[in-house]
C-alpha positions as CSV (number, residue, x, y, z in Angstrom):
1,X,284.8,149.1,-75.6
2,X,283.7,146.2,-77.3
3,X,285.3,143.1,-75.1
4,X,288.1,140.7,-77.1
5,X,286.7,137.3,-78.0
6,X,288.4,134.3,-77.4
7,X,290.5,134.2,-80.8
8,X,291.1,138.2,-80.3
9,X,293.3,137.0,-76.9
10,X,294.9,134.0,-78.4
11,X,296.0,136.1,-81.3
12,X,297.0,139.3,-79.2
13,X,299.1,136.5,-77.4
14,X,300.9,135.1,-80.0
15,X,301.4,139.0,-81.4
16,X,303.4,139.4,-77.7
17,X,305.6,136.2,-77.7
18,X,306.9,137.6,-81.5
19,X,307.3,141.2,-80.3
20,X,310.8,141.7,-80.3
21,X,313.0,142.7,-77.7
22,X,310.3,142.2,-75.3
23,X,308.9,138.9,-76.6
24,X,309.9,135.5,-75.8
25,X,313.2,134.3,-77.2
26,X,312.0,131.0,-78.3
27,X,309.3,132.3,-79.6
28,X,310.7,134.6,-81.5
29,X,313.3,132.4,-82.9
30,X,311.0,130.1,-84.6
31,X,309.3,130.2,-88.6
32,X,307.5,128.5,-91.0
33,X,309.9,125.3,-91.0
34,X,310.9,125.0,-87.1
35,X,307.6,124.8,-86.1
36,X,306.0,122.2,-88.9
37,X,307.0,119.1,-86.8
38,X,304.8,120.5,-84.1
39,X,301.7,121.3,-86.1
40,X,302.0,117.9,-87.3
41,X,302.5,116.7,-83.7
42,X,299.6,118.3,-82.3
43,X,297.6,117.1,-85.6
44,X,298.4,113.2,-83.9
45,X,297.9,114.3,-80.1
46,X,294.0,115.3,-81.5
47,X,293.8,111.6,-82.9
48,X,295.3,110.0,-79.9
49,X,292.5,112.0,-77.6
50,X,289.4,111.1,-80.0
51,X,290.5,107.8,-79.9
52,X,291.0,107.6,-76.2
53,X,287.5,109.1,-76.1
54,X,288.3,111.5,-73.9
55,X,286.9,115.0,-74.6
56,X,288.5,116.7,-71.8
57,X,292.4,116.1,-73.0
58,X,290.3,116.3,-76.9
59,X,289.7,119.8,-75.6
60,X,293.5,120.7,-74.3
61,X,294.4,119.2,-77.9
62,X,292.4,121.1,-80.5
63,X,293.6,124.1,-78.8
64,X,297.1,123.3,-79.1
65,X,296.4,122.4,-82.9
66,X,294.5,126.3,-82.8
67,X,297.8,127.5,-80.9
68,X,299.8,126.5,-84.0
69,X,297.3,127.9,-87.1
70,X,297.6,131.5,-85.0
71,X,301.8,130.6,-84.3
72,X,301.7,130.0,-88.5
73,X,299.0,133.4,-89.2
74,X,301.3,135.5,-86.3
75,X,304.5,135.1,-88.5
76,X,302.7,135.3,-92.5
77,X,301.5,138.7,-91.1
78,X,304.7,139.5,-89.8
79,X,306.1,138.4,-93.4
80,X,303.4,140.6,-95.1
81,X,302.2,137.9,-96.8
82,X,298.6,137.1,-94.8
83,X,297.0,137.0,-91.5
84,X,294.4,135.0,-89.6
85,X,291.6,136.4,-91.2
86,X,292.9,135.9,-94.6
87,X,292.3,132.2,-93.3
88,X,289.5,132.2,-91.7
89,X,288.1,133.9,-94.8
90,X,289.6,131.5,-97.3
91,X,288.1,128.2,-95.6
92,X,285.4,130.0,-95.1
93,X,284.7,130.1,-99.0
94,X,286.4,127.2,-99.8
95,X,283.2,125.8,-97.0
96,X,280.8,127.2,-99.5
97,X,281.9,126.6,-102.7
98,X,282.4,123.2,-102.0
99,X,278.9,122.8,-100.8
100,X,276.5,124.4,-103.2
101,X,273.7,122.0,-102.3
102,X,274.0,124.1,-99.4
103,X,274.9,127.5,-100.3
104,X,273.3,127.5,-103.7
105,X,270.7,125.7,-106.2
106,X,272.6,122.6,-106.8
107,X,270.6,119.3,-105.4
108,X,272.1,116.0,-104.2
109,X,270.3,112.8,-102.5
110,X,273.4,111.4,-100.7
111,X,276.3,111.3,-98.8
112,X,277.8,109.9,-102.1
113,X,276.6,112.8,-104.2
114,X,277.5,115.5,-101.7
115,X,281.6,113.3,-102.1
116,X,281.5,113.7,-106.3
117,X,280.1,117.0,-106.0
118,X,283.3,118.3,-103.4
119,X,285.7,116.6,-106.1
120,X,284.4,118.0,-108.6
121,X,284.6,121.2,-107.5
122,X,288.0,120.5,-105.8
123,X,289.1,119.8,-109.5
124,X,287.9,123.3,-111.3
125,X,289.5,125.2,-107.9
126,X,292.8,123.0,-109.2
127,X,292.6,123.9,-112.7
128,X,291.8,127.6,-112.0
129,X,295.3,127.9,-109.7
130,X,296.8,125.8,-112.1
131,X,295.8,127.3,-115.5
132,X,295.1,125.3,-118.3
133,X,299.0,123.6,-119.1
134,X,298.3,119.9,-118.8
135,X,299.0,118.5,-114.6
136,X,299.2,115.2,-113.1
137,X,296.0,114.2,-111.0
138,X,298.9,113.0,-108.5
139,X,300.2,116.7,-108.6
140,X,299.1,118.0,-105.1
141,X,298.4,115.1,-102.9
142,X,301.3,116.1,-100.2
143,X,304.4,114.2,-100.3
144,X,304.6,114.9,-96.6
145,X,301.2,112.6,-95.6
146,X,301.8,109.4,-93.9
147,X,303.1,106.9,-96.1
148,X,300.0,104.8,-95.7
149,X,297.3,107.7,-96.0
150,X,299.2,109.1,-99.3
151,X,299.2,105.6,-100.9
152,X,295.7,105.7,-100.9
153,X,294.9,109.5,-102.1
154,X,297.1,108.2,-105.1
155,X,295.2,105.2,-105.4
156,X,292.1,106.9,-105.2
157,X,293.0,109.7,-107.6
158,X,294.3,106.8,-110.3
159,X,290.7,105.3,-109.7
160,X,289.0,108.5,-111.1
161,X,289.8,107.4,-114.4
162,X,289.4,103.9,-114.2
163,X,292.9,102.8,-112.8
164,X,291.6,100.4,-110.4
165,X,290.3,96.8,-109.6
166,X,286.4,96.4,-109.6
167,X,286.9,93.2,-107.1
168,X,288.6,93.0,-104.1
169,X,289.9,89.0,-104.7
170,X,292.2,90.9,-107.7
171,X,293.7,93.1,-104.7
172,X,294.4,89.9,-103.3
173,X,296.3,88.3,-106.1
174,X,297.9,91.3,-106.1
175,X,299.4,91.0,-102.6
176,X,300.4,87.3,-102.8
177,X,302.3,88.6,-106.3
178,X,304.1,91.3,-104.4
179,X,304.6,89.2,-101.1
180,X,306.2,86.4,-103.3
181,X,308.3,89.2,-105.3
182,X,309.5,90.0,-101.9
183,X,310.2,86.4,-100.7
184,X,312.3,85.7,-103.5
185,X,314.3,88.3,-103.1
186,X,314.9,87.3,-99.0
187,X,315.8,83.7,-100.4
188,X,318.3,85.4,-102.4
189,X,320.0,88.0,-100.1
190,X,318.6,90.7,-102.2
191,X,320.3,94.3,-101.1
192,X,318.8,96.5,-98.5
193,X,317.0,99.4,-101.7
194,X,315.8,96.2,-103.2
195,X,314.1,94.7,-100.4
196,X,313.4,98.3,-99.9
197,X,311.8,98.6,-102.8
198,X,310.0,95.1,-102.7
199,X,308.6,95.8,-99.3
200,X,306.8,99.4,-100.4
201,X,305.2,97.2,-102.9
202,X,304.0,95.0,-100.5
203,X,302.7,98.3,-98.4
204,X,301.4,100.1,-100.9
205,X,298.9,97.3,-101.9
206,X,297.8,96.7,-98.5
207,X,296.8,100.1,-98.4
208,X,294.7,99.4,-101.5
209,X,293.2,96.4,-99.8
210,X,292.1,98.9,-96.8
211,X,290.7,101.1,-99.5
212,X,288.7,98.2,-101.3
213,X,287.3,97.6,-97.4
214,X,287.2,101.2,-96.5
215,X,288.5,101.0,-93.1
216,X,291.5,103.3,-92.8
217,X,295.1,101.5,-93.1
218,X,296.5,104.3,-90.4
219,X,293.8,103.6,-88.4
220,X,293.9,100.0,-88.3
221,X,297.7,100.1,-87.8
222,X,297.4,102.7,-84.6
223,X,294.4,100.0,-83.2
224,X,296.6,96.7,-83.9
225,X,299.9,99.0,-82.1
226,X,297.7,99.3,-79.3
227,X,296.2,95.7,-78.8
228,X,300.0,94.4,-78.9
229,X,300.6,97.3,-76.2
230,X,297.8,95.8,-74.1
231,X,298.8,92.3,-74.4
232,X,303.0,92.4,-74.0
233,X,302.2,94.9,-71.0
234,X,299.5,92.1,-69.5
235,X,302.7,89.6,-70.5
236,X,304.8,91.9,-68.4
237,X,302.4,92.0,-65.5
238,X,302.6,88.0,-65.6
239,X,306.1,87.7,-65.7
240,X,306.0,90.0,-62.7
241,X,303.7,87.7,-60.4
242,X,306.0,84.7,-61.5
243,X,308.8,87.0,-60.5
244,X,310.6,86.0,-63.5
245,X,312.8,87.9,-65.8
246,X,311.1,87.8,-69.5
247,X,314.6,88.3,-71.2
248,X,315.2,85.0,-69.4
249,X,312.4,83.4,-70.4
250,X,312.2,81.3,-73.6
251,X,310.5,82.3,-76.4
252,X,307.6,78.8,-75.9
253,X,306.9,80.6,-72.4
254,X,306.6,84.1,-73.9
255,X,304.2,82.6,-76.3
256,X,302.2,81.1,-73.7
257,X,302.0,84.4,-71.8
258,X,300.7,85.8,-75.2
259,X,298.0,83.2,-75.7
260,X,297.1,84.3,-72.2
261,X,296.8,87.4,-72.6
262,X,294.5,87.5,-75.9
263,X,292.4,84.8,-73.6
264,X,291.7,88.3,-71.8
265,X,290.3,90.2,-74.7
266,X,293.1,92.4,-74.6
């Protein structure tokens, strides 16, 4: 008897929670829909642990996130519709078609060419699903993405056919023209949708900034989140040794134990 691999066990697992009557109840409960805040979920905990740098709790993580593709596989098959294979399978193309400098004839000489070359095939895969009826570039970048990593797959989409600034000073002219915008309307009490609206503005170009410097905006907001973590916990840790209550404090002495604690590299 050939012995199950690792997958095999995970998937024979899965197959057990959703057996009914002698499954498990929450298990059994859940679909598609119940369990998409938990694939996303896991999706973040990977992040946190890479970031964290630590591989052990990076290794807990990526099998949570593998828990949820076989939780998502265990009830298509269920549904008739397809299993994990059918995945593995699909990537598994997708992997090859998208790299024929690999899998095929077609050269490249860098990184840069290997990027045109996946969008270029990305864009024939779209227009074969599609057909041939006129879409929107914009039409399958995931409403669902984080607000800052979907402003810049549209921005970087409108760029493909020129849409774009060729110098980073215009992004800032941009931002002071939207930060004013928003300003004004501040000054003037504007409604809650309008400052709403103003401050999305004021998002969405900041995203294009990060774009224009290639550093990623979600990225740089998770690394600022966790240097003011750092420093109002150090702040905390001061207040503690003065044995004073920081609500008490005034906000002068709270900025003092800030300028302290960025004295600390923190």
């Amino acid at each position: 008897m050939t012995k199950a691999t690792s997958i095999d066990r995970l998937r024979d697992i899965l197959k057990a929670l959703r057996t009914p009557e002698t499954g498990c109840p929450w298990d059994l409960k859940q679909n598609f829909k119940s369990i998409a805040a938990y694939t996303i979920e896991e999706a973040y905990e990977v992040v946190d642990a890479i970031e964290r740098d630590d591989m052990d709790d990076l290794k807990d993580e990526l099998g949570d996130l593998l828990l949820q593709v076989v939780f998502h596989a265990q009830m298509a098959e269920e549904a008739g519709l397809f299993n994990f294979d059918d995945i593995a399978h699909a990537v598994s193309d997708k992997m090859q078609r998208r790299h024929p400098h690999v899998f095929a004839d077609e050269t490249v000489k860098s990184a840069e060419d290997v990027k045109n070359s996946w969008e270029v095939v990305k864009a024939k895969e779209k227009e074969a699903k599609l057909g041939s009826m006129p879409q929107s570039l914009l039409d399958d970048i995931p409403i669902t993405l984080p607000g800052m990593t979907r402003s810049v797959k549209l921005q970087k989409r409108a760029a493909q056919v020129g849409f774009d600034w060729p110098v980073i000073s215009q992004v800032f002219d941009k931002l002071d023209e939207e930060l004013g915008e928003l300003r004004e309307e501040i000054e003037q009490n504007g409604a809650t949708d309008r400052l709403l609206d103003e401050m999305g503005d004021v998002m969405f170009v900041i995203a294009n900034l990060a774009r224009h410097l290639k550093v990623d905006p979600e990225q740089a907001a998770r690394a600022g989140n966790q240097k003011f973590t750092s420093r109002f916990i150090d702040m905390e840790k001061q207040a503690q040794t003065l044995d004073k209550d920081m609500s008490k404090l005034t906000l002068a002495e709270l900025e003092a134990m800030w300028q302290s604690a960025k004295t600390k590299d923190l």
